[in-house]
C-alpha positions as CSV (number, residue, x, y, z in Angstrom):
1,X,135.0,158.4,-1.9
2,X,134.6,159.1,1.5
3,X,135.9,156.3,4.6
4,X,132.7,154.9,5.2
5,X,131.3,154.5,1.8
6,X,135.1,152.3,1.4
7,X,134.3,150.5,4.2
8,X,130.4,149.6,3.4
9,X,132.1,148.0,-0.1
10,X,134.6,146.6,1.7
11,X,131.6,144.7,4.4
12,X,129.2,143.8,1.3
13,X,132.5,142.2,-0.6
14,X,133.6,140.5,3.0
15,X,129.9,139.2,3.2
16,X,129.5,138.1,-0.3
17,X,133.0,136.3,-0.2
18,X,132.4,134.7,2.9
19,X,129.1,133.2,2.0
20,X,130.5,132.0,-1.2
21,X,133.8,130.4,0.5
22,X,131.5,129.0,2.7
23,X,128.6,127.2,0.4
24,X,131.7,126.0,-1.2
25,X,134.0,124.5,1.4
26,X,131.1,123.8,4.1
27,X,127.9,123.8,2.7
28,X,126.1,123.3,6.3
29,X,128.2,126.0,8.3
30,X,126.4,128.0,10.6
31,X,125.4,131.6,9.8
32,X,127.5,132.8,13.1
33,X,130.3,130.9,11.1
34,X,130.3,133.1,7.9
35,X,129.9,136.2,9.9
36,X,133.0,136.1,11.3
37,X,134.6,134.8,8.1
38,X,133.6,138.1,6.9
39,X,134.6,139.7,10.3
40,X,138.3,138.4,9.1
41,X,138.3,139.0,5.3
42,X,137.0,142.8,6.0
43,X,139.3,143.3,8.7
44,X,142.4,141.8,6.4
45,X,141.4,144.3,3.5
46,X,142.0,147.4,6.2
47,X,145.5,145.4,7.4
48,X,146.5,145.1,3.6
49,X,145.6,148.7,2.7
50,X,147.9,149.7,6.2
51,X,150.6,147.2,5.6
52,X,150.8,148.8,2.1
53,X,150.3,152.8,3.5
54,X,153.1,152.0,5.3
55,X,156.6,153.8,5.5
């Protein structure tokens, strides 16, 4: 698999995650809200995959 089809399943995970978390814990958040949710959760899946890279 090549980097950028990683990260588009990476962004449509973050996304769908983020909009679950979010009809779950605060039903009414604003779409601005769960956008950067996903922001965090896509940019904590490239820190985990570093963190574990790591030597």
């Amino acid at each position: 698999m090549t980097r950028f089809q990683i990260f588009i399943i990476r962004a449509i995970l973050g996304i769908a995650m983020a909009v679950a978390l979010t009809h779950f814990f605060y039903p009414n958040a604003n779409k601005l809200y769960v956008a950067g949710i996903g922001i965090i959760l896509v940019g904590l899946s490239y820190f985990s995959e570093y963190l574990r890279h790591k030597k």
